[in-house]
C-alpha positions as CSV (number, residue, x, y, z in Angstrom):
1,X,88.3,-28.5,38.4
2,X,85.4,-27.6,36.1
3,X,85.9,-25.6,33.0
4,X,89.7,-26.4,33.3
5,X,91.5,-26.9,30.1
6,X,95.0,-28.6,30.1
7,X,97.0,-27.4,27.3
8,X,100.5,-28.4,26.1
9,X,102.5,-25.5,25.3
10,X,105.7,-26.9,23.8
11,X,107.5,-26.0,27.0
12,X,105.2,-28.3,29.3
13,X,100.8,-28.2,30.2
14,X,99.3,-25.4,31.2
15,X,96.4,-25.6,33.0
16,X,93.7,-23.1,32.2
17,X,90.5,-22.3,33.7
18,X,87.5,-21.1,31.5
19,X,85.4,-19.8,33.6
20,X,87.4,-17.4,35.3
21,X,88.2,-15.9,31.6
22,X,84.6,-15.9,30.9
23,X,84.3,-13.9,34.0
24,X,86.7,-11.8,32.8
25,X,85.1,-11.3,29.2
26,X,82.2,-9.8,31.1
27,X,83.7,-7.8,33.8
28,X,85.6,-6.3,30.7
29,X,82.3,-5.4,28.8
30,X,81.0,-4.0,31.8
31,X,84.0,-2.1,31.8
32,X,83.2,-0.5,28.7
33,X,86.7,-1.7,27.2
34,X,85.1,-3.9,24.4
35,X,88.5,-4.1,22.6
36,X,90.1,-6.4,25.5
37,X,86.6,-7.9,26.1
38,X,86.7,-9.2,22.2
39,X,90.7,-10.5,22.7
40,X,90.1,-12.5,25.3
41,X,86.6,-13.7,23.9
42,X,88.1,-15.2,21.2
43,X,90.8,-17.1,23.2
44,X,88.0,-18.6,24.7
45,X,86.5,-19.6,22.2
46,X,89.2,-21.4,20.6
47,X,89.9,-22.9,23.9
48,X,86.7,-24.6,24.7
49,X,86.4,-25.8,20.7
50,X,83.8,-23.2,19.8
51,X,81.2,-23.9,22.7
52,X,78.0,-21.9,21.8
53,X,78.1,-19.9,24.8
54,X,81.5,-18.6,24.1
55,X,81.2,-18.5,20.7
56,X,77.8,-15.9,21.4
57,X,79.9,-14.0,23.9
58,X,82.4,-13.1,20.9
59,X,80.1,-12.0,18.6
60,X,78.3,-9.9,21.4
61,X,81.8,-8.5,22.0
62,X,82.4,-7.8,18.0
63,X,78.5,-6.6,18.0
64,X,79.7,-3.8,21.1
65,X,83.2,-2.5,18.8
66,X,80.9,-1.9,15.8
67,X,82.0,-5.4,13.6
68,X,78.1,-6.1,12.7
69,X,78.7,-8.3,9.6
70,X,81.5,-10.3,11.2
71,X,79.1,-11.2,14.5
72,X,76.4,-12.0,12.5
73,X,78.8,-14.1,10.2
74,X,80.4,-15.5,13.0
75,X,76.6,-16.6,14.7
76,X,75.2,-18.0,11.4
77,X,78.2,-20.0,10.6
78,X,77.9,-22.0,13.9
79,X,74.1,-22.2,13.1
80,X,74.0,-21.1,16.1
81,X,70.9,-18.6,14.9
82,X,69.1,-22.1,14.4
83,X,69.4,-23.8,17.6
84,X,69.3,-20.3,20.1
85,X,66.6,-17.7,20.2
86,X,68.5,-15.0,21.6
87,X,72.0,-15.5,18.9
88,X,69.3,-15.3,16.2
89,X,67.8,-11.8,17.8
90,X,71.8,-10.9,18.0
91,X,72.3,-11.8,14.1
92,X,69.1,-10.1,13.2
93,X,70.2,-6.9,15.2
94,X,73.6,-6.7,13.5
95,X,72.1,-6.2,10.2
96,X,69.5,-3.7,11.6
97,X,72.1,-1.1,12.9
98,X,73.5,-1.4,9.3
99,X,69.7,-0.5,8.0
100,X,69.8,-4.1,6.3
101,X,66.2,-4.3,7.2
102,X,65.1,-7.1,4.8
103,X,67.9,-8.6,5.9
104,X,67.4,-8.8,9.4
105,X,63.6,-9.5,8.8
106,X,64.6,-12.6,6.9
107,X,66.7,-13.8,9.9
108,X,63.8,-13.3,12.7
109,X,61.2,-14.8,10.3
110,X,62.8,-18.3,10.6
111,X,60.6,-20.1,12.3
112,X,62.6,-22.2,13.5
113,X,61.2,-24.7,16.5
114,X,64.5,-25.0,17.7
115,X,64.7,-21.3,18.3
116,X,61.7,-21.1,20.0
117,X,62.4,-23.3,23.1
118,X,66.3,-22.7,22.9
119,X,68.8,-24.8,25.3
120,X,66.3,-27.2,25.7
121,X,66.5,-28.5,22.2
122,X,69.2,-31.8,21.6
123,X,69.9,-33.1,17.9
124,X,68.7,-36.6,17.3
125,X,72.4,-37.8,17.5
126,X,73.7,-35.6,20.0
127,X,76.3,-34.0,17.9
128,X,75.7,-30.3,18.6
129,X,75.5,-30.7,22.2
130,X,78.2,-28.3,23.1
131,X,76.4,-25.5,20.7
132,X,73.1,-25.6,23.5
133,X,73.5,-23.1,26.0
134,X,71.8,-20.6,28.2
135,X,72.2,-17.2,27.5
136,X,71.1,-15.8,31.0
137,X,68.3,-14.2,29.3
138,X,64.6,-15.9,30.4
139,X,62.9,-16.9,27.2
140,X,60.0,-15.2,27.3
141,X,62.1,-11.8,27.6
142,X,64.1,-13.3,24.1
143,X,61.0,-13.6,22.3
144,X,60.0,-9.9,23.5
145,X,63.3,-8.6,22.2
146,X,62.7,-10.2,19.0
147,X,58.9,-8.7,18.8
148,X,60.6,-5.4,19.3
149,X,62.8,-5.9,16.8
150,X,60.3,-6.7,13.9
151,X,58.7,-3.8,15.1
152,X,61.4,-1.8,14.5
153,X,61.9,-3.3,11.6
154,X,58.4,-2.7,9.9
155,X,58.4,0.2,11.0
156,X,61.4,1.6,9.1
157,X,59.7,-0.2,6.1
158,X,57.0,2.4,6.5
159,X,55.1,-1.1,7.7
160,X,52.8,1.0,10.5
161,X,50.5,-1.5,11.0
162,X,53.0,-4.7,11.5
163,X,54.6,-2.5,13.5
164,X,52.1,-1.6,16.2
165,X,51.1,-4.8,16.5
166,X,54.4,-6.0,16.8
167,X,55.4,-3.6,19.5
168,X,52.1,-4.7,21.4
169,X,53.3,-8.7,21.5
170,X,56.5,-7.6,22.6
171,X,54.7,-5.5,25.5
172,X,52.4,-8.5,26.1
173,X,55.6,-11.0,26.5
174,X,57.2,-8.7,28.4
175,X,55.5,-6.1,30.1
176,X,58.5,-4.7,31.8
177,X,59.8,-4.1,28.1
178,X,59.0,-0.4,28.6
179,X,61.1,0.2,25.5
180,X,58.0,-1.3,22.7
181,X,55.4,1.1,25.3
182,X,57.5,3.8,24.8
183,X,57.7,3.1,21.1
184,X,54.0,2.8,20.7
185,X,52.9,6.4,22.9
186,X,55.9,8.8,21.3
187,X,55.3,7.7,17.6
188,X,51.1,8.2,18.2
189,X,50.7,4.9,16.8
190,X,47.7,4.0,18.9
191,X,44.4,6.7,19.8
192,X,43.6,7.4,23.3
193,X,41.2,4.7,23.6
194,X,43.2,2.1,22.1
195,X,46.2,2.9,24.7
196,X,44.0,2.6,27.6
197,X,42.7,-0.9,26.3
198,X,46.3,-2.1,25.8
199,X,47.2,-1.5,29.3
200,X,44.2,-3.3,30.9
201,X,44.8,-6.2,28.3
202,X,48.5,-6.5,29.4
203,X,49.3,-9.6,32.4
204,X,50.6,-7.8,35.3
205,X,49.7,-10.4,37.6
206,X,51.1,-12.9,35.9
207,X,54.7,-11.5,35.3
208,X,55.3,-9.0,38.2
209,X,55.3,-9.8,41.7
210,X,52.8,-8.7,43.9
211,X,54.2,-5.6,45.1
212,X,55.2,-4.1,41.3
213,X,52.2,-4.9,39.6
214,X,51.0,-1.2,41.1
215,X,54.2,0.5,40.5
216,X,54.3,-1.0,36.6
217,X,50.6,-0.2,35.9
218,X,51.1,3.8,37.3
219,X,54.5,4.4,35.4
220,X,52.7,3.2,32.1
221,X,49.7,5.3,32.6
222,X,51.3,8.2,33.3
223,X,52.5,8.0,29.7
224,X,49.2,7.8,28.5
225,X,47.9,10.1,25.8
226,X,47.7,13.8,27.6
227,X,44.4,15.1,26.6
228,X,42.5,15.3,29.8
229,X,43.2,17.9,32.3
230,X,45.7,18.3,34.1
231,X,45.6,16.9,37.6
232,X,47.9,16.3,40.4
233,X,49.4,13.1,39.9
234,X,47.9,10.6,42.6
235,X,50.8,8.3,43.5
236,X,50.3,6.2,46.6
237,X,52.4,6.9,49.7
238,X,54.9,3.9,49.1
239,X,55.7,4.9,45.7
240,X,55.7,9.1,46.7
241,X,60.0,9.7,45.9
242,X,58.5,9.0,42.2
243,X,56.8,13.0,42.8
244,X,60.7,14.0,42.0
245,X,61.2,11.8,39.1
246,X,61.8,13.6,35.8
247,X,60.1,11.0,33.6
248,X,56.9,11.7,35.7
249,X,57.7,15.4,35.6
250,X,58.0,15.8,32.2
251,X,54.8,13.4,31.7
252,X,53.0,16.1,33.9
253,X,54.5,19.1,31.3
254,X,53.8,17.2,28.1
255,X,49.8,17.1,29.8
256,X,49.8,20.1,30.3
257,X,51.2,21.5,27.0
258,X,48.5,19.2,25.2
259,X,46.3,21.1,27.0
260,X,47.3,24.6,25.7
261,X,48.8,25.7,29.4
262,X,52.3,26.6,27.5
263,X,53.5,28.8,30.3
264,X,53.4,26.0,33.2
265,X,54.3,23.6,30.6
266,X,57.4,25.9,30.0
267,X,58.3,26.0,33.8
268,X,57.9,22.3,34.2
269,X,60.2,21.7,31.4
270,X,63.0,24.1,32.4
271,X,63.2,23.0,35.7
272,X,63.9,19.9,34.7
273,X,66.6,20.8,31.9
274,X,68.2,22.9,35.2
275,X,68.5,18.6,36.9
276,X,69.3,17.1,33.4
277,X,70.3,19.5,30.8
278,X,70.6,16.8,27.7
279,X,67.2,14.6,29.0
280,X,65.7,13.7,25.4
281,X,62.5,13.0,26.3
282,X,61.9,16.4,27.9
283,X,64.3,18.5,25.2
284,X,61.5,18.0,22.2
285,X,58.4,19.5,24.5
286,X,61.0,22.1,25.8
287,X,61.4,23.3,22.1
288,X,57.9,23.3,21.1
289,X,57.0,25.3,24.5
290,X,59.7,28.2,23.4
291,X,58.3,28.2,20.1
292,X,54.6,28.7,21.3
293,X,56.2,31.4,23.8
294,X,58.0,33.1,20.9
295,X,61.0,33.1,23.5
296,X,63.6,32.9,20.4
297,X,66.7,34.2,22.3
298,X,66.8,30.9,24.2
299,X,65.5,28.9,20.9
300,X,68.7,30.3,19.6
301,X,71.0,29.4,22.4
302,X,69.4,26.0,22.6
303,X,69.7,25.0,19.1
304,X,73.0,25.9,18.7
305,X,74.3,23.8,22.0
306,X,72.5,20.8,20.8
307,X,74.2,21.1,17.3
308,X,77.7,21.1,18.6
309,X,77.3,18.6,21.7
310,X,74.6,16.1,19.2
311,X,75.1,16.9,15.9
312,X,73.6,13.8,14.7
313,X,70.6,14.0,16.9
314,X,67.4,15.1,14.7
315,X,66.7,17.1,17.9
316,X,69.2,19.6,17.4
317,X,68.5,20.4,14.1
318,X,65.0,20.6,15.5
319,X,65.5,23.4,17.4
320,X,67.7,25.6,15.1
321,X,64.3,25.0,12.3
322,X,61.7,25.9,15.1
323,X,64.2,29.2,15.6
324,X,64.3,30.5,12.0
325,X,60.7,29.7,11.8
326,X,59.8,31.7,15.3
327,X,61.9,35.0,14.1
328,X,59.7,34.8,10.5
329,X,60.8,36.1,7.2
330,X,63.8,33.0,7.3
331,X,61.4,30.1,6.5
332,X,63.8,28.5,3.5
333,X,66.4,28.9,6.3
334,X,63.9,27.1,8.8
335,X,63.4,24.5,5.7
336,X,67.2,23.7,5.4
337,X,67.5,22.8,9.4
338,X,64.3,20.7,9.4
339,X,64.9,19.0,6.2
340,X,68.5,17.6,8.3
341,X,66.4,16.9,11.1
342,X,63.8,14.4,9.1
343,X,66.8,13.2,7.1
344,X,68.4,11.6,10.7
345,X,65.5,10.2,11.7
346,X,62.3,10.1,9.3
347,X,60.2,9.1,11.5
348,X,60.5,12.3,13.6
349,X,57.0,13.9,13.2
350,X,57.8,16.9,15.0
351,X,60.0,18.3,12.7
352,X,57.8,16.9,9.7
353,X,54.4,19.3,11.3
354,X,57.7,22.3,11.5
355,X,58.2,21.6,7.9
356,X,54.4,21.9,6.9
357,X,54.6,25.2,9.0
358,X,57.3,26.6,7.3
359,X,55.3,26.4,4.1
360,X,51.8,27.3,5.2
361,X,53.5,30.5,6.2
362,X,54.4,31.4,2.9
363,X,50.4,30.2,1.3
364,X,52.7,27.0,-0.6
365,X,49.2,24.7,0.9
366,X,49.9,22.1,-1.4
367,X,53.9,21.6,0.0
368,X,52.1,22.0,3.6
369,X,49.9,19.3,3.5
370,X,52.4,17.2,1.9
371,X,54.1,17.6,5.2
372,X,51.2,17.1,7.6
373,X,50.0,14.0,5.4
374,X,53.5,12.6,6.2
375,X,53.3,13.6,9.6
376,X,49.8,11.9,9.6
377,X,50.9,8.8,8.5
378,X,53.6,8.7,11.3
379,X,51.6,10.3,14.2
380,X,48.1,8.3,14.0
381,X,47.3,8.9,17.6
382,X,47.7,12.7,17.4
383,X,45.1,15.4,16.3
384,X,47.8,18.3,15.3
385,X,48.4,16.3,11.3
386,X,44.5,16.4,11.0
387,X,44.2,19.9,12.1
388,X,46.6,21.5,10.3
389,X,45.5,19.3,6.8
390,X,42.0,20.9,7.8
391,X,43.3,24.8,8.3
392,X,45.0,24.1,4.6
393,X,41.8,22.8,3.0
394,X,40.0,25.6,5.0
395,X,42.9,27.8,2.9
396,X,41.9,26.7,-0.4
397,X,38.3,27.2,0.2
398,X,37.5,23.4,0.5
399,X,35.2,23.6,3.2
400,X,34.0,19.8,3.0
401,X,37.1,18.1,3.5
402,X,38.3,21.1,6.2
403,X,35.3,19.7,8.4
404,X,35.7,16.0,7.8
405,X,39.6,16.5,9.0
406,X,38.5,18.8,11.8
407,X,35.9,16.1,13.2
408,X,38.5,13.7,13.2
409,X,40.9,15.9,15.5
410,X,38.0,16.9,17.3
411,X,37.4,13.2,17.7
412,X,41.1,12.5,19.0
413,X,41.2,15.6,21.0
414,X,37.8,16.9,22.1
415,X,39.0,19.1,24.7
416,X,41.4,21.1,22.4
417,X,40.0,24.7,22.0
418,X,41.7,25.6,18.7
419,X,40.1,22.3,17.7
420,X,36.9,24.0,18.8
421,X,37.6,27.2,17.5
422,X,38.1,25.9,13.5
423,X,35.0,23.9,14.3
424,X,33.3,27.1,15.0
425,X,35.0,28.6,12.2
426,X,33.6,25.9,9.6
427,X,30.1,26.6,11.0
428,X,30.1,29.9,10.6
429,X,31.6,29.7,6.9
430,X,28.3,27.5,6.3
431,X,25.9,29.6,7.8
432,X,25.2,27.9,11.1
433,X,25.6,30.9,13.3
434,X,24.0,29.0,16.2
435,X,26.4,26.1,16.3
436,X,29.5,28.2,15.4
437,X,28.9,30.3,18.8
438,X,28.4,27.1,20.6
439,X,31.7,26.0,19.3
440,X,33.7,29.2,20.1
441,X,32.3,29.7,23.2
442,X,33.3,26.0,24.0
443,X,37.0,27.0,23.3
444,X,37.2,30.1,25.1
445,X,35.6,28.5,28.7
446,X,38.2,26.4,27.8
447,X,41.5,29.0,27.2
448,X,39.8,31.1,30.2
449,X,40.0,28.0,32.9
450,X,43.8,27.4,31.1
451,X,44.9,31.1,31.2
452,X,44.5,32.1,34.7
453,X,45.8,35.9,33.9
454,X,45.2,38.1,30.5
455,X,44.7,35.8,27.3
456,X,47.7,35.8,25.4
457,X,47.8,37.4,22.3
458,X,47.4,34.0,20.0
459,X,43.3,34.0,21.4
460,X,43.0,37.3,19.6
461,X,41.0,35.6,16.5
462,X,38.9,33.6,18.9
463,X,37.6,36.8,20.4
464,X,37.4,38.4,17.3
465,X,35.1,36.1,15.7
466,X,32.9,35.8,18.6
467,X,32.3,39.3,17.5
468,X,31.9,38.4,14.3
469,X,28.7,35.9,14.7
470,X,27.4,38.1,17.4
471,X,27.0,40.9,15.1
472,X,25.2,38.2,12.7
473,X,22.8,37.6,15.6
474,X,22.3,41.1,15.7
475,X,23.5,41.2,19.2
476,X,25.8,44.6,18.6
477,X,27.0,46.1,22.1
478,X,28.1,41.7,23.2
479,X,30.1,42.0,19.6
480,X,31.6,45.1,20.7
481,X,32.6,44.0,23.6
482,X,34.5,40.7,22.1
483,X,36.3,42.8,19.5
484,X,37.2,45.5,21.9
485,X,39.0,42.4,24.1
486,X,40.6,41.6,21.2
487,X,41.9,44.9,20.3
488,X,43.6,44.8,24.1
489,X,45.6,41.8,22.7
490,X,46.8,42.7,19.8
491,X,46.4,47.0,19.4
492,X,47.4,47.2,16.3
493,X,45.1,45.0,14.1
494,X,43.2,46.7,11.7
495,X,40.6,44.3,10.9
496,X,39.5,44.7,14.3
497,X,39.3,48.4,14.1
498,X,37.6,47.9,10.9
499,X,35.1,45.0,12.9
500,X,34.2,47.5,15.5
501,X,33.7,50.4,13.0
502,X,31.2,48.2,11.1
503,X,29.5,47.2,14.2
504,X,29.3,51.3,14.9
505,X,27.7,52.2,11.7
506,X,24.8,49.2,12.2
507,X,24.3,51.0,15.3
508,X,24.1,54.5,13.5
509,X,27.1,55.5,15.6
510,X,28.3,56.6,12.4
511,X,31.2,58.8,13.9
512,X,32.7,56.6,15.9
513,X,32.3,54.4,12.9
514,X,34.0,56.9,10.7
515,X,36.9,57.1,13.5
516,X,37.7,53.2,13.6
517,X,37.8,53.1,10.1
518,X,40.7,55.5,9.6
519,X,42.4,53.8,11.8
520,X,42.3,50.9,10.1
521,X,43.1,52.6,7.1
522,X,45.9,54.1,8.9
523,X,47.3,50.5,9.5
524,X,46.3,49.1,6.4
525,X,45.9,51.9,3.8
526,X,44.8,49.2,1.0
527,X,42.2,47.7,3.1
528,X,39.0,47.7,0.6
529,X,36.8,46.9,2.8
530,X,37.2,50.1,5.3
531,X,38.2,52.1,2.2
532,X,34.0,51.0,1.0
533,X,32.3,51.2,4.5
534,X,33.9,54.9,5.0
535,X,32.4,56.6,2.0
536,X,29.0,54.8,2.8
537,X,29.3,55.8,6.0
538,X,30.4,59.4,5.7
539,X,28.0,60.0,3.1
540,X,25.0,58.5,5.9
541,X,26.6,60.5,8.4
542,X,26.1,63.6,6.4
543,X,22.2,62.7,5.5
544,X,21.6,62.8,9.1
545,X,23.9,65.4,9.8
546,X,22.0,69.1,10.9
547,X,23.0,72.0,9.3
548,X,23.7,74.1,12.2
549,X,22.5,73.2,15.6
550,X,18.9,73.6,16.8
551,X,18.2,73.0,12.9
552,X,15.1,71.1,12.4
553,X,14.6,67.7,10.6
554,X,14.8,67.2,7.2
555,X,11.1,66.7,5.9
556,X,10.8,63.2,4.5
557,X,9.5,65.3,1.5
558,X,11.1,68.0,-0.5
559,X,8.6,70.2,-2.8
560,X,6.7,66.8,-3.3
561,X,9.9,64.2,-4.0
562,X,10.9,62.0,-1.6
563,X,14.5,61.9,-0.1
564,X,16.7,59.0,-0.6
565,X,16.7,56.3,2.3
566,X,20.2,54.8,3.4
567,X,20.6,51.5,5.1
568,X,24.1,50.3,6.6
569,X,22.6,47.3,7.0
570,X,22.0,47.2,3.0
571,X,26.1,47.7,2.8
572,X,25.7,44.9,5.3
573,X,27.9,42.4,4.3
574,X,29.7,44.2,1.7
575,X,32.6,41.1,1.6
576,X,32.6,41.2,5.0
577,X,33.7,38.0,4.6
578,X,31.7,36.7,5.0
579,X,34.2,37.4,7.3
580,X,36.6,35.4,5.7
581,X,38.3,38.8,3.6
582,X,38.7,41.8,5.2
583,X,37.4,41.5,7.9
584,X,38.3,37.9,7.9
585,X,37.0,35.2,10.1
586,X,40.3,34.1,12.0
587,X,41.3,30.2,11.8
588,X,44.8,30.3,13.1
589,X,45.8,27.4,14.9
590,X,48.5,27.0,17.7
591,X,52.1,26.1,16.7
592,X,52.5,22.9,18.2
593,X,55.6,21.5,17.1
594,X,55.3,18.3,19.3
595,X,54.2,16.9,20.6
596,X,54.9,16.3,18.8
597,X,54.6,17.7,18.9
598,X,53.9,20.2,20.6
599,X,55.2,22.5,19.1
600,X,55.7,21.5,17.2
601,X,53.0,22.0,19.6
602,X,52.7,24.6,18.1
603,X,49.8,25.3,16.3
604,X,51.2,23.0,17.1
605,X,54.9,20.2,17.7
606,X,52.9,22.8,18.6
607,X,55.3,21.6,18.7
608,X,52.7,22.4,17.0
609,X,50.8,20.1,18.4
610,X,50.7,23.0,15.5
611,X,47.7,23.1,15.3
612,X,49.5,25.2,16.2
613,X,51.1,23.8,15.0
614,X,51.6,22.5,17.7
């Protein structure tokens, strides 16, 4: 009977058949009960004399209880990483999940002929015979594995480059390897652009059948970098139960968050958390949506659920950070929490744009850009780094290298209005009224077709400098108008009481001027600028005040000596700050932490993006 063994016992033969314990070896690791999956691989082993598929099945089986330097001493003793693609992937790996990178590197980089075309290769002499074998595994799926695992490799050497490319020859072996796509979208390492050319470079036709090459090409570009619109998802009628799949779902909440539409993101997102409470590709965008939302009581709940079910899971500590920095004044709290969550996994940009967040709160711009350079580096596809290394250098008065890091975010994202909106914001800074309009009128069409209802109260310095460069144009009652929508969002603000008071007293309205500005002062009773405009304007307001009514006009002479003229205009500007002081000209981006960010979206990250962070 093949893969009998007879074996002489001392009390008489025993026959024993090999394949049925090699059976059993695999119905034991798909079992999950790897201890009694490794004692009966090594009985195997010794029984057929070290045959390399046995001996590969024993060190998969030490590989799945956690003994990575015995399997990979067990594979490279038996040379078997010289003669078999797939044991020298399984070597390689061993020493990756010990973060023996160079290692591992050194192991795949052996190019090795032999390796290449596996169980058909014979020695000259025939003597390693037993150690060829066929894994089970096509070839061309081995040799995707082991492009996804230099990948992996370069890129936990900080090697982006290697790495992308390396991910994009593992996709191009295998393009059902959805693992190196996945790779390549969620870690931005490739633009917009250069995603879509990636999938209409890939073979579908060759390697799927007829029927999949549809069903392969839609899931991958539904994937796709998120800036367009949202649209309903156009999946053909065979393929429609993929409507109710939460990967698609939470593809079509991640687009729209990347398009600012927090609130439907949010519902997307926690209806899919009600189906799969712990789905990790949904929990990030979920975070960065509550932090845009300010919703902190769930934030807190979240984060705290996470950290005692995954307390090694950089999400977690995620969402505690993006809680202490949503409730503000606990930043070096918020710091602690994100600092764990970039210690688990480096390469976690969301938390690294958090990080930048939690110190561009506090004016440390030098500490924040640190962070979104970092995050840069690890998120090249994404606009929310750029813009928030823009809004620092916009900060620090460095209005050149603000613009040159906005137009690169405006190149990733061009539809993003708080992109727009510190476009505009650069304009007006350098005196291009004309374009800076264009530019925030651009972003609010866009935040009006997004926000169906009232803006929320994060537009409030759009508005306000729309005001702003209307007045500029001289175009008073449509500045007006702008600040007095912005004053709806946010009541309270007293540089847009001090904005519309200004706006009064160019119009010679100079007591309702008068009026805005103590109530500016009332809110802010340090606020030079309205403490300067009130005594000019009081003291106008009292030159063309009458004496007692029916009074006539002053004469524009007394006893020969002309009266002083007054012109608000000639205040004009008095640091109006340039709009950038008092009555600062508003850059605030979202908190994308996502997204990656977002938020990290938030202003992005959002969650961030993040931008808003983001």
């Amino acid at each position: 009977m093949a893969g009998d063994e007879i074996m002489d016992s001392g009390f008489g033969q025993i026959l024993v058949n090999l394949d049925k314990l090699r059976t059993l070896v695999r119905q034991y690791v798909d079992a999950h009960q790897y201890s009694s999956a490794l004692f009966w691989a090594d009985k195997v082993s010794s029984l057929s004399n070290g045959e390399g598929q046995d001996v590969y099945w024993l060190a998969q089986c030490m590989f799945l209880t956690g003994q990575y330097h015995r399997a990979s001493h067990l594979i490279r003793s038996k040379k078997l990483d010289k003669k078999n693609a797939a044991c020298r992937y399984l070597a390689a790996r061993c020493h990756a999940e010990v973060r023996e990178w160079q290692q591992a590197l050194h192991i795949l980089d052996k190019l090795d002929l032999e390796a290449r075309v596996g169980p058909q290769v014979r020695s000259d002499d025939g003597k390693d015979d037993k150690l060829q074998f066929d894994c089970g595994i096509p070839q061309h799926r081995v040799e995707s594995s082991i492009a996804l695992m230099r990948g992996k490799i370069f890129e936990s050497l900080d090697n982006r480059d290697q790495a992308t490319e390396s991910y994009r020859t593992a996709l191009k072996l295998d393009v059902y390897c959805e693992e190196a796509f996945q790779l390549l979208v969620s870690h931005h390492m490739l633009t917009a652009q250069e995603e879509r050319e990636l999938i209409e470079s890939l073979p579908f036709a060759k390697q799927c059948p007829e029927e999949e090459v549809e069903l392969v090409r839609l899931l991958y570009e539904t994937k796709l970098k998120k800036y367009d619109k949202p649209r309903e998802l156009e999946i053909p009628t065979s393929l429609d139960p993929l409507h109710e799949n939460l990967d698609v779902v939470v593809n079509q909440a991640e687009r729209n968050y990347y398009n600012c539409n927090f609130r439907t993101a949010y519902k997307i997102t926690s209806k899919v958390l009600q189906q799969d409470p712990y789905h990790n590709t949904c929990l990030p965008l979920h975070i960065a949506c509550l932090t845009e939302l300010k919703k902190t009581t769930e934030l807190f709940y979240l984060g705290h659920k996470l950290v005692d079910l995954y307390p090694t899971d950089p999400v977690a500590w995620f969402a505690v950070g993006c809680y202490y920095l949503t409730v503000g004044g606990k930043h070096d709290v918020a710091r602690r929490y994100l600092t764990k969550a970039t210690t688990l996994n480096r390469m976690f940009g969301p938390a690294w744009l958090a990080f930048g967040h939690s110190f561009a709160e506090e004016a440390e711009h030098d500490q924040a850009m640190a962070a979104y350079f970092t995050a840069a580096q690890l998120m090249k596809g994404c606009h929310l780094p750029v813009l928030y290394i823009g809004l620092e250098y916009g900060m620090t008065n460095n209005l050149k290298l603000a613009e040159r890091f906005f137009k690169q975010a405006l190149n990733i994202a061009p539809e993003d209005p708080f992109v727009l909106h510190e476009m505009g914001v650069v304009a007006f800074q350098n005196g291009d009224l004309d374009t800076a309009e264009k530019y925030f009128m651009d972003a609010l069409e866009k935040v009006q077709a997004i926000e169906k209802e009232m803006l929320t109260e994060k537009w409030e310095p759009l508005l306000n400098n729309l005001g702003h460069v209307c007045r500029k144009l001289g175009r008073y009652e449509e500045s007006l108008t702008y600040h007095r929508q912005a004053l709806v969002l946010c009541p309270q603000n007293p540089s847009t009481m001090a904005a519309i008071g200004f706006v009064h007293s160019l119009q010679s309205h100079f007591d309702m001027a008068i009026d805005y500005f103590h109530k500016a002062l009332g809110l802010r009773r340090d606020d030079t600028f309205s403490v300067t405009m009130l005594a000019q304007t009081i003291e106008l307001y009292i030159g063309e005040m009458k004496p007692y009514e029916g009074a006539e006009e002053l004469p524009e002479k007394f006893e020969g000596i002309p009266l002083p003229e007054y012109n608000v205009a000639d205040v004009g500007d008095v640091k109006l700050g340039d709009v950038t002081a008092e009555l600062k000209l508003e850059g605030d981006g979202p908190m994308m932490l996502e997204s990656w960010g977002q938020d990290a979206s938030t202003s992005s990250l959002d969650i961030e993006v993040e931008m808003e962070d983001s």
